[in-house]
C-alpha positions in Angstrom: -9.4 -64.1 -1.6 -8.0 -62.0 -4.0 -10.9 -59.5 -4.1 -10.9 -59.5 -0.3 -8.2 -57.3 0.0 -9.9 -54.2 -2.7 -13.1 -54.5 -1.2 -11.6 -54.0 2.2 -10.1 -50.6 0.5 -13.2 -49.9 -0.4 -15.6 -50.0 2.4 -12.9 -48.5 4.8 -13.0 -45.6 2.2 -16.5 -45.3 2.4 -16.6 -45.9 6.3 -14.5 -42.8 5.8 -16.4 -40.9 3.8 -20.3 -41.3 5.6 -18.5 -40.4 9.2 -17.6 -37.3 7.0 -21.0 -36.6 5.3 -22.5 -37.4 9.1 -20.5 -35.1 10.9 -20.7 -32.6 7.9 -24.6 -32.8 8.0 -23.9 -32.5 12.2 -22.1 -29.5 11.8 -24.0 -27.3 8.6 -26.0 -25.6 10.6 -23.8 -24.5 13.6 -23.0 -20.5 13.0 -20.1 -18.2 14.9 -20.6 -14.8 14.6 -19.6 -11.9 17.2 -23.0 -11.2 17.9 -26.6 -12.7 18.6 -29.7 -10.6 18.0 -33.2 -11.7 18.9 -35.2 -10.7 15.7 -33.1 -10.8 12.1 -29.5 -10.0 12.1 -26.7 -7.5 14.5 -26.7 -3.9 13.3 -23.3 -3.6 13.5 -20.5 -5.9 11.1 -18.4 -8.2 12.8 -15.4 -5.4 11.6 -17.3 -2.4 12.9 -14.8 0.2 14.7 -17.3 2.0 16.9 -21.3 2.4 17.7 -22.6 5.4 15.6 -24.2 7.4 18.8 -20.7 7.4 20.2 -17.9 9.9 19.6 -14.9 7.8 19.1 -12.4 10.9 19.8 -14.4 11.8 22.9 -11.3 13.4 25.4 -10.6 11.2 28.4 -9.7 12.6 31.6 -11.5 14.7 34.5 -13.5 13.9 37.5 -17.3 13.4 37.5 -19.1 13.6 40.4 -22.9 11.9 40.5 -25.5 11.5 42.7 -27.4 8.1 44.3 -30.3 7.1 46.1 -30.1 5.7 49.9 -27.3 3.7 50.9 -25.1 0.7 50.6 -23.8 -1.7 52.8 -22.0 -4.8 50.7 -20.1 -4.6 47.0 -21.1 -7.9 46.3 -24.4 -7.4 44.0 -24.8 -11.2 42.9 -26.4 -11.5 46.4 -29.8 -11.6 48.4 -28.0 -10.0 51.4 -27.5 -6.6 51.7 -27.7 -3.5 49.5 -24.9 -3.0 47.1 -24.3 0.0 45.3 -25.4 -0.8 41.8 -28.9 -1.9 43.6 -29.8 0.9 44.6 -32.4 3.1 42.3 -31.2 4.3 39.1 -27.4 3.9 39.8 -27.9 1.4 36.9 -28.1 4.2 34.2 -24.8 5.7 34.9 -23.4 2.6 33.0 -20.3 2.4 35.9 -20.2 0.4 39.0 -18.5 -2.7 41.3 -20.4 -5.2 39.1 -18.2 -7.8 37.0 -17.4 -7.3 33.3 -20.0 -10.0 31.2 -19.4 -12.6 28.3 -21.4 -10.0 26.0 -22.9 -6.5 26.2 -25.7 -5.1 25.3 -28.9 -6.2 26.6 -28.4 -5.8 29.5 -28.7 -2.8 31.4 -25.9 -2.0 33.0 -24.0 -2.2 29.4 -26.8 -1.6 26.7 -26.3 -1.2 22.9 -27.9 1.9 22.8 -29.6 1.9 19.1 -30.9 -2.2 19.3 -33.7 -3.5 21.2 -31.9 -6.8 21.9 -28.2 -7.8 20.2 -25.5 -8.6 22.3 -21.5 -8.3 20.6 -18.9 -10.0 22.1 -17.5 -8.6 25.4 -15.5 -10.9 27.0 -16.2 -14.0 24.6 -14.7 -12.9 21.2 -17.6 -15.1 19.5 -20.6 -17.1 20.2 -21.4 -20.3 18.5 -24.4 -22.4 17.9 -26.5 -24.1 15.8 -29.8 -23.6 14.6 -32.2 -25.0 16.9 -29.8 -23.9 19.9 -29.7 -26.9 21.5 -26.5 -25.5 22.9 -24.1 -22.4 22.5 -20.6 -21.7 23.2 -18.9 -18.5 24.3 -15.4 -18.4 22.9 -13.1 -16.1 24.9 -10.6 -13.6 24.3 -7.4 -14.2 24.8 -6.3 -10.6 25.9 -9.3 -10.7 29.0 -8.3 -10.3 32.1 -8.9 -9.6 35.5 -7.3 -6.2 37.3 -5.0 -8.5 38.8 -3.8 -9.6 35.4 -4.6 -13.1 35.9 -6.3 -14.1 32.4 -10.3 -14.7 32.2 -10.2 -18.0 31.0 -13.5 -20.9 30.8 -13.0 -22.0 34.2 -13.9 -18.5 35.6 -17.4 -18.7 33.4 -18.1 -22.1 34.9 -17.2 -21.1 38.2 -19.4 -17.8 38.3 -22.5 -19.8 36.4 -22.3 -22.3 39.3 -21.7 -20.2 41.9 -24.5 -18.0 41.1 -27.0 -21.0 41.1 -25.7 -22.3 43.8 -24.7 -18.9 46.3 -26.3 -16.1 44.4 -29.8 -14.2 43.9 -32.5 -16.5 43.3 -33.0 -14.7 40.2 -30.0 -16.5 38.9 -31.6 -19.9 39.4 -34.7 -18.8 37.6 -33.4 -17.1 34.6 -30.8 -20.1 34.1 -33.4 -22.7 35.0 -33.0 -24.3 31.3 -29.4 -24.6 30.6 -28.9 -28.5 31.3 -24.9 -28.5 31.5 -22.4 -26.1 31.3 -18.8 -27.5 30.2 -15.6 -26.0 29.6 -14.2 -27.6 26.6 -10.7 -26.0 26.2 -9.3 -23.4 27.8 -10.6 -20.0 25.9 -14.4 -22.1 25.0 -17.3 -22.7 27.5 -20.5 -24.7 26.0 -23.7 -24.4 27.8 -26.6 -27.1 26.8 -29.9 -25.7 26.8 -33.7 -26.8 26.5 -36.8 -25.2 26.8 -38.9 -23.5 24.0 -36.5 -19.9 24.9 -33.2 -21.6 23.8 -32.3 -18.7 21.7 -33.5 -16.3 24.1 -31.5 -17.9 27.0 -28.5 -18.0 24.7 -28.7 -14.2 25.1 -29.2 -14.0 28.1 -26.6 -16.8 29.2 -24.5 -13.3 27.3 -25.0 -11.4 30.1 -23.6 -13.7 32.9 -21.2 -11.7 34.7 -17.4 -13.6 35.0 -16.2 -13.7 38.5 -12.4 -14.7 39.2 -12.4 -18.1 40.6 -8.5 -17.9 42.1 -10.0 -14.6 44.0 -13.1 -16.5 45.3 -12.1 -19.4 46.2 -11.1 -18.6 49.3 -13.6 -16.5 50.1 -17.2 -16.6 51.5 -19.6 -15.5 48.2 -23.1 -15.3 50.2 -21.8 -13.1 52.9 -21.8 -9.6 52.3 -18.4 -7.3 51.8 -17.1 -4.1 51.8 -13.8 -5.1 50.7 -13.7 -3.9 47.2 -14.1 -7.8 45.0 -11.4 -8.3 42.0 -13.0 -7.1 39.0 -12.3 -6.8 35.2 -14.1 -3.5 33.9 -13.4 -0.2 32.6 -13.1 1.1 36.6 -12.1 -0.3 39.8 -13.1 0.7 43.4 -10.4 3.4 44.5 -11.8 4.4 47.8 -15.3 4.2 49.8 -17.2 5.7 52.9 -19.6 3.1 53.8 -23.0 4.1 53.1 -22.0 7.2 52.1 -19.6 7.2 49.3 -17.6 5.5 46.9 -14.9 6.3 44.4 -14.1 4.5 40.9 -10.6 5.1 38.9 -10.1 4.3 35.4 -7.6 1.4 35.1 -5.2 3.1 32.5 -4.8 -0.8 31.0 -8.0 -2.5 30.7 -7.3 -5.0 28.4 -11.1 -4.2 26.4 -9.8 -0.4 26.2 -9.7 -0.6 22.5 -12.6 -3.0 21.5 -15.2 -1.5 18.9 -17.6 -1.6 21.9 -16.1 0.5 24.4 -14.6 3.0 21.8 -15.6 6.5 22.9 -17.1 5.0 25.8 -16.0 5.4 29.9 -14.0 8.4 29.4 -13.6 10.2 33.0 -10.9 9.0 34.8 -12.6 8.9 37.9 -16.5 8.9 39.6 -17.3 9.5 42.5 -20.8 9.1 44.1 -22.4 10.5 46.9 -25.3 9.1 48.6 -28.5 11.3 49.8 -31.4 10.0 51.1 -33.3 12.9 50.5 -33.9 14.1 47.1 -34.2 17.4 48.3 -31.2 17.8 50.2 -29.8 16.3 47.4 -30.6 18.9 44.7 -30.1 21.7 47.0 -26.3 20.3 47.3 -26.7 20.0 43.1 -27.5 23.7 43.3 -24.4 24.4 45.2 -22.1 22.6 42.8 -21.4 19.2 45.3 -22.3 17.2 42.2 -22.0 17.6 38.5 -25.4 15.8 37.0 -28.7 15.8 38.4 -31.3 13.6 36.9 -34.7 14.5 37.7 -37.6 12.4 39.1 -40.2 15.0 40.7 -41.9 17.1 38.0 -42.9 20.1 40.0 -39.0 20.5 41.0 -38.4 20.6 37.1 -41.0 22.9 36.1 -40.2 25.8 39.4 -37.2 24.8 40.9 -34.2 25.5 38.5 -34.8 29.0 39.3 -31.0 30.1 40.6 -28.1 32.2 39.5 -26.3 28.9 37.7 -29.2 28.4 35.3 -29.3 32.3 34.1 -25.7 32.5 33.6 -25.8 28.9 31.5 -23.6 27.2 34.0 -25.8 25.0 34.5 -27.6 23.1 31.3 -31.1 21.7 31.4 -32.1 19.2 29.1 -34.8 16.9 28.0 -33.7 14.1 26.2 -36.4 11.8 24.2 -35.8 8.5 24.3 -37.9 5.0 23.3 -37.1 3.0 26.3 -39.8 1.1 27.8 -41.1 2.9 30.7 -40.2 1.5 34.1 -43.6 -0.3 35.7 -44.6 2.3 38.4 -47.7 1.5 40.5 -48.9 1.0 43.6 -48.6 -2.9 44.5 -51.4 -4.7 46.0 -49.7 -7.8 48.4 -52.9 -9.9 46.9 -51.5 -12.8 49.7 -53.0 -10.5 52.3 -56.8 -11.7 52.8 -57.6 -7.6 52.4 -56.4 -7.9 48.5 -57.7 -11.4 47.5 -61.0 -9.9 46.1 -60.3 -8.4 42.1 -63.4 -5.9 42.9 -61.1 -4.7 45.6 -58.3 -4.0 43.6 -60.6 -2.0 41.3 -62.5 0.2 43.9 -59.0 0.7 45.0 -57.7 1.6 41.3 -60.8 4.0 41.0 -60.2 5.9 43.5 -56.5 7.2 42.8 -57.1 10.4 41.0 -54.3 10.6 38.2 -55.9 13.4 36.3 -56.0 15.6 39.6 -52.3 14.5 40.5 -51.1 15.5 37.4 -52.1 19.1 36.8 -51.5 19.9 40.5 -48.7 18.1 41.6 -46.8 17.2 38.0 -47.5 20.3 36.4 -49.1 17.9 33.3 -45.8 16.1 32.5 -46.8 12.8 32.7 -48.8 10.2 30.7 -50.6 7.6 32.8 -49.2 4.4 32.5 -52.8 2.4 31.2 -50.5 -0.7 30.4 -47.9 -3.1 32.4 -45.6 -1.9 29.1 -46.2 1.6 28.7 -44.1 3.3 25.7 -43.6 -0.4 24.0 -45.2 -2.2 21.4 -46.5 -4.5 24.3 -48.8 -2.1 25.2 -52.7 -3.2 24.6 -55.0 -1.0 23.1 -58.5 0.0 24.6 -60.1 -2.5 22.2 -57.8 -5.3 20.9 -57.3 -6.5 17.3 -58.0 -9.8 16.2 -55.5 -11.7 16.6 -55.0 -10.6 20.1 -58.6 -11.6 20.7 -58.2 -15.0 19.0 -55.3 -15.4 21.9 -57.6 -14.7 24.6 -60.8 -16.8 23.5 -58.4 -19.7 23.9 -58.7 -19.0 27.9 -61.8 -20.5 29.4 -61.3 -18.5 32.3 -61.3 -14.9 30.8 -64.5 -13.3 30.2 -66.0 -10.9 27.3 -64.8 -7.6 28.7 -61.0 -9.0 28.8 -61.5 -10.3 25.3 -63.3 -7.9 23.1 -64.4 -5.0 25.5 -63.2 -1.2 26.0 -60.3 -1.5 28.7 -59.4 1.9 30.4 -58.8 3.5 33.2 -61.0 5.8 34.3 -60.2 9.9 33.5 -61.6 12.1 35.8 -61.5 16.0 35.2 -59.3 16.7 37.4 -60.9 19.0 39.6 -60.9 16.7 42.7 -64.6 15.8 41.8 -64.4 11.7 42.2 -68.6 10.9 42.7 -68.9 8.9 40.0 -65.5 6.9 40.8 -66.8 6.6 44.4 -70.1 5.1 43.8 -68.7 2.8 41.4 -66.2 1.9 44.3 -68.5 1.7 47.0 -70.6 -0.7 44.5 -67.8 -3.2 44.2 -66.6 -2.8 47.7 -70.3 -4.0 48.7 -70.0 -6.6 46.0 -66.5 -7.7 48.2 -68.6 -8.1 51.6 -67.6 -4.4 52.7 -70.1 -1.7 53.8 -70.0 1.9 54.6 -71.4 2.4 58.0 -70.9 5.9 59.8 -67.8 6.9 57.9 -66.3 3.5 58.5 -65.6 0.7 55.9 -66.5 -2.6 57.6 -66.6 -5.9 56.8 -70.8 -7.4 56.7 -69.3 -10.5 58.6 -66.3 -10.0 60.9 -67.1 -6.3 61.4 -63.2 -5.4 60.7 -62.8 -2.0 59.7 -61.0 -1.5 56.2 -57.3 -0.8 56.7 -54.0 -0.9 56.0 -50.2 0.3 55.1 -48.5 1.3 52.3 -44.9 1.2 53.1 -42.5 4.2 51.1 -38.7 4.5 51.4 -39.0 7.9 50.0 -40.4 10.9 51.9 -41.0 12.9 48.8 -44.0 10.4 47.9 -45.9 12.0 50.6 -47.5 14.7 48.5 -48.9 12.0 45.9 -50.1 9.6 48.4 -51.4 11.8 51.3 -54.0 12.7 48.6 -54.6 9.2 47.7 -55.4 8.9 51.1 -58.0 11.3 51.3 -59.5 9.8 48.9 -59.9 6.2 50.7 -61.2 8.5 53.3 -64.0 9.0 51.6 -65.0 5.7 50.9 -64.4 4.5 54.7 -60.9 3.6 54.0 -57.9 3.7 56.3 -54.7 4.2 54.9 -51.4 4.6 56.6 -48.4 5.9 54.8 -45.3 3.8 56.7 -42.2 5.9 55.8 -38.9 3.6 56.5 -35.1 3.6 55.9 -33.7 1.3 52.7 -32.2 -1.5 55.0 -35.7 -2.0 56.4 -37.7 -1.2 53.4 -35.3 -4.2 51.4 -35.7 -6.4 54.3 -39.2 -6.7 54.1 -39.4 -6.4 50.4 -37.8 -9.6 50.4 -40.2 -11.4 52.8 -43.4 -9.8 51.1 -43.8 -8.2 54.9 -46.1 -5.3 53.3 -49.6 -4.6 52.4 -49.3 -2.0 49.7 -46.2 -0.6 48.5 -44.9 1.8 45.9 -42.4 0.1 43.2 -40.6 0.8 40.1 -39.6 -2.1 38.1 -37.5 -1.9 34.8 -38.5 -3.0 31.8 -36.1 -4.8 29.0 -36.1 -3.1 25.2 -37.5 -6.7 23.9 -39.4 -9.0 26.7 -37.4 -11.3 28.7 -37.0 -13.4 32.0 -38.3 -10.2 33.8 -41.4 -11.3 33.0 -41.1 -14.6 35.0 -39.3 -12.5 37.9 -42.3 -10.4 38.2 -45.7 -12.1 37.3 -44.9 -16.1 37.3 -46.4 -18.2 39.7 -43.3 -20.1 40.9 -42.0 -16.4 42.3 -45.0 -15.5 44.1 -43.2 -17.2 47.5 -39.8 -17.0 46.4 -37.9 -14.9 49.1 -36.2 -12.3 47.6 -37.7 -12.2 44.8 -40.1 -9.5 42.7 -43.2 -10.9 42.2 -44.1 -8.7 44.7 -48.1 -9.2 44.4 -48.0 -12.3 44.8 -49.2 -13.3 41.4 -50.1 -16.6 41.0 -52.5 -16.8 37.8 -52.4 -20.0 35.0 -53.2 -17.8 31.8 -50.2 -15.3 32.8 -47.9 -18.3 33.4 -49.2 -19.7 30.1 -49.0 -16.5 28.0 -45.8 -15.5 29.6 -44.0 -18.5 28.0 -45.6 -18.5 24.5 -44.3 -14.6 24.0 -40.9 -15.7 25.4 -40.7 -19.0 22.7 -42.1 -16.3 20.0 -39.2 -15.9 17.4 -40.6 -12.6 15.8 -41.4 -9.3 16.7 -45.5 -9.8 15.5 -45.7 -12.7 18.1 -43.9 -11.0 20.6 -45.8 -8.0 20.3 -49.8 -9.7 20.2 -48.6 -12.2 23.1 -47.8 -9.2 24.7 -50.4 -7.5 24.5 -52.6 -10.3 25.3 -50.7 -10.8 28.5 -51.2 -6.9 29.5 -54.8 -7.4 29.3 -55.1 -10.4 31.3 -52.6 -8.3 33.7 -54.6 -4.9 33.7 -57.9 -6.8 34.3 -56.6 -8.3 37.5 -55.9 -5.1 38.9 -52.6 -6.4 40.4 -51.7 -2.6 41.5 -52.9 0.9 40.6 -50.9 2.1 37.7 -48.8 5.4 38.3 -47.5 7.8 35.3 -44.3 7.9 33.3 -42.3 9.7 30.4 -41.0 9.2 27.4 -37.7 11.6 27.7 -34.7 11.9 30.4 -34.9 15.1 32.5 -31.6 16.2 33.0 -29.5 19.1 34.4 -25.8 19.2 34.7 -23.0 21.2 35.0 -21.5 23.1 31.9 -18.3 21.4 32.2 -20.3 18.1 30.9 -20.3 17.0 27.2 -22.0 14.5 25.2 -22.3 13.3 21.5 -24.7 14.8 19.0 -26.7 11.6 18.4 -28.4 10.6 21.0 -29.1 6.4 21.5 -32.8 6.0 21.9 -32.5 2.7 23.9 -30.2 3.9 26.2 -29.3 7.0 29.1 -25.8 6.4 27.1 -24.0 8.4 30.3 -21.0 6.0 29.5 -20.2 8.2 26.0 -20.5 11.5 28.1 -16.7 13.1 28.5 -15.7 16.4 30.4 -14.9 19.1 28.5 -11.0 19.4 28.3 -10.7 23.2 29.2 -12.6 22.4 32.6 -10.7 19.4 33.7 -8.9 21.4 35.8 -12.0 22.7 37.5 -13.7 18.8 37.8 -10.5 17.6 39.8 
């Protein structure tokens, strides 16, 4: 007995001391830092006092006045019903709008690190946490956040917004978050989200971007229906004032508790923005012209190469610029609804693809401005080549169902001489049209069996598409092809977006500085009948699904990029739509009461670091 009590002592101590080493081996590899990048390490030091493309003196004051596209009729954007502002095309790249501040900024769009393809710093949550095989993370947040009300942003609001948003919100939300397993709140300033999946990284990143809605304000209120009541925020502006449909009014709030963070330094510096809705570009930069807005961003090239001819472009009171940039260019085609019978053939598609005349468009319509879009990720390293390299070809030989041309063969749309001679496109149409059951008799496409003639509707929002795709028509014409060009307002046009009620239809999608859940939005099978959402051809292929998730699991920029481009061939050789065009610089013309910095973000518009200048504030009011 008497060495009973010792060893006791003993065995207690090292009881003690392997619950240490367990929990110590538990915990080596969990990190905190204040930001999370994709590939390798932040840019920017935890103690980093501004961005370098910002000017951290910029003046604040002034009124800017901007222009949108269409209208609005809710300000809740976390919804499938209505159109809120920030919804509407391009309003995005102004950086300001109704939208909810997020646990981190950067990769997303609305809030982008302007000189990183993908790191998000610490917005709302002061630091993120995890360990290395992100099995989970948690967003620590600050203290000093809060909501315009005052009421501090605590973990409760974060769990509250992530389950509303499943629950209530755009089915996006359900689908990008579809791997976090539990989201807990495990003290009052820390939120830790579980996660699975082979993305877990990825979705840490993008679990960054969740925007924090106040619980105490939403409670009480319905979240799915739509709103024109101005929702509590927590951002550099709130709603002053609106005209439904029309306009609508930000103010600065003079103390926004992240006023002084590194992030936002030389950042958001009118104190107030107002934007007008047109619904006709033209009317709109004829009211540009006459000084009703400040900044005009333009999207029709012939307008840019003949129409800045006026008194306040001579006398340098009005500035044109093109700004370079390396943002992946937006995904600009002409959809095919490939769940209509009329688009299930692929050598449909094609004769279809063949017959839009880029070449022609461009030196008579763009003035030669454009580059054709020949990839789904035009100006990114996700772009395939003509002929792939090895290793991309090593990808695709692992796909029973992809044939030689995919794998090893010249890929390329065809380049015309852009004359308006199309022969050779149109017998190579007519060839695969006759290979689809369709035959040219008497001017008239029909098909061999069911006699139908060949037509259909490509529905437009925008009336200035009419000189691009009234020659497209002409074209079909040719061939026997009945096209008719549905022109309809945004409520409409959204409406039956969301239901897929369209044949073929003009579309712009954004694309994200490194690959992301996008890619699932618009090319997965399990959105191809999700209403609301954008696979809006209906794609519904097993080697994109496949491909799709081994480049999101890659964790480097190598795999990323030959996944990629692997995926763009499979995609291309589909002939989901007919590519359009893009650039690789901002056209911009604005007032000269305007300024911003001298280094320019290539990642980013970076309209949130522009200030006016303080001799003309007078003048903006």
């Amino acid at each position: 007995m008497a060495l009973a009590t010792p060893l006791s002592r003993v065995q207690k101590a090292l009881f003690i001391a392997s619950c240490w080493l367990i929990s110590s081996i538990g915990q080596a590899d969990v990190q905190r830092s204040h930001a999370l990048s994709l590939y390798g390490s932040a840019k920017y030091e935890a103690e980093f006092s501004h961005f370098d493309y910002v000017n951290p003196s910029a003046p604040k004051g002034g009124t800017v006045r901007l222009m949108a596209t269409g209208t609005f009729d809710t300000l809740n954007p976390y919804t499938l019903k209505g159109i809120s502002p920030v919804n509407t095309p391009g309003f995005y790249l102004f950086a300001i709008s109704e939208s909810n501040e997020t646990l981190m900024m950067g990769t997303d769009s609305l809030n982008r690190s302007g000189d990183e393809p993908l790191t998000g710093y610490g917005l709302i949550a002061e630091s993120i946490e995890y360990p290395e095989n992100f099995s989970w993370v948690t967003f620590h947040l600050r203290p000093e956040a809060r909501f315009h009300d005052h009421h501090p942003i605590q973990a409760e609001d974060v769990l509250f917004s992530y389950e509303t948003l499943i629950k209530e919100g755009h089915p996006r939300y359900r689908l990008t978050y579809r791997d976090v397993s539990s989201a807990e709140v495990i003290g009052p300033q820390s939120i830790r989200f579980t996660l699975q999946g082979d993305s877990r990284k990825r979705l840490a990143i993008t679990l960054g971007e969740l925007p924090v809605l106040p619980k105490h304000y939403w409670k009480n209120r319905e979240f799915s229906s739509t709103t024109l009541t101005p929702p509590l925020g927590s951002g550099p502006y709130r709603i002053e004032s609106l005209d439904p449909g029309r306009s609508i009014n930000f103010e600065r709030v003079r103390d926004y508790w992240g006023a002084n963070l590194a992030v936002n330094k030389g950042r958001f510096n009118f104190d107030r923005v107002r934007f007008d809705f047109y619904r006709d570009l033209t009317v709109a930069f004829e009211a540009f012209k006459a000084h009703q807005y400040d900044l005009h961003l333009e999207y029709i090239a012939k307008n840019w190469a003949t129409g800045y001819d006026f008194n306040a472009l001579h006398n340098k009171q009005v500035i044109k610029h093109e700004i370079p940039h390396q943002i992946p260019a937006v995904l600009q085609g002409f959809f095919f609804n490939t769940r209509k019978e009329l688009f299930a053939s692929i050598q449909t598609r094609e004769a279809l693809t063949l017959l839009f005349d880029f070449e022609w468009a461009n030196r008579s319509l763009f003035h030669n401005a454009y580059l054709r879009s020949n990839s789904y990720f035009a100006n990114s390293g996700l772009a395939s080549s003509e002929i792939p390299g090895k290793s991309v070809q090593e990808i695709l030989a692992g796909y029973d169902s992809l044939g030689e041309r995919v794998i090893k063969e010249k890929m390329a749309l065809p380049i015309t001489q852009g004359n308006g001679n199309q022969r050779t496109q149109i017998r190579q149409a007519l060839h695969l049209l006759k290979e689809s059951g369709w035959e040219l008799k008497q001017g008239k496409l029909r098909h061999s069996k069911t006699h139908q003639p060949f037509q259909f509707e490509i529905l437009v929002r925008q009336q200035s598409l009419s000189r691009i795709l009234v020659p497209y028509q002409q074209s079909l014409k040719k061939v026997g092809i009945d096209m008719q060009i549905r022109l309809i307002d945004s409520a409409q046009y959204k409406n039956r977006m969301d239901n897929f009620d369209f044949d073929m239809t003009t579309i712009a999608l954004g694309q994200a500085l490194a690959p992301g859940d996008e890619l699932r939005q618009y090319f997965h099978s399990s959105q191809a009948d999700t209403i609301g959402g954008q696979n809006y051809a209906g794609i519904n292929n097993p080697t994109v699904d496949d491909l799709i998730e081994k480049l999101l699991a890659a964790d480097d920029r190598q795999s990323v990029q030959k996944y990629g481009q692997a995926l763009d061939r499979v995609l291309l050789s589909q002939y989901y739509m007919v590519p359009n065009w893009y650039i690789n610089y901002h056209r911009v013309a604005h007032w000269n009461l305007l300024d911003f910095p001298e280094s320019i973000p290539p990642y980013d518009f970076g309209f949130s670091n522009w200030w006016i200048k303080p001799d003309t504030i007078s003048s903006s009011e």
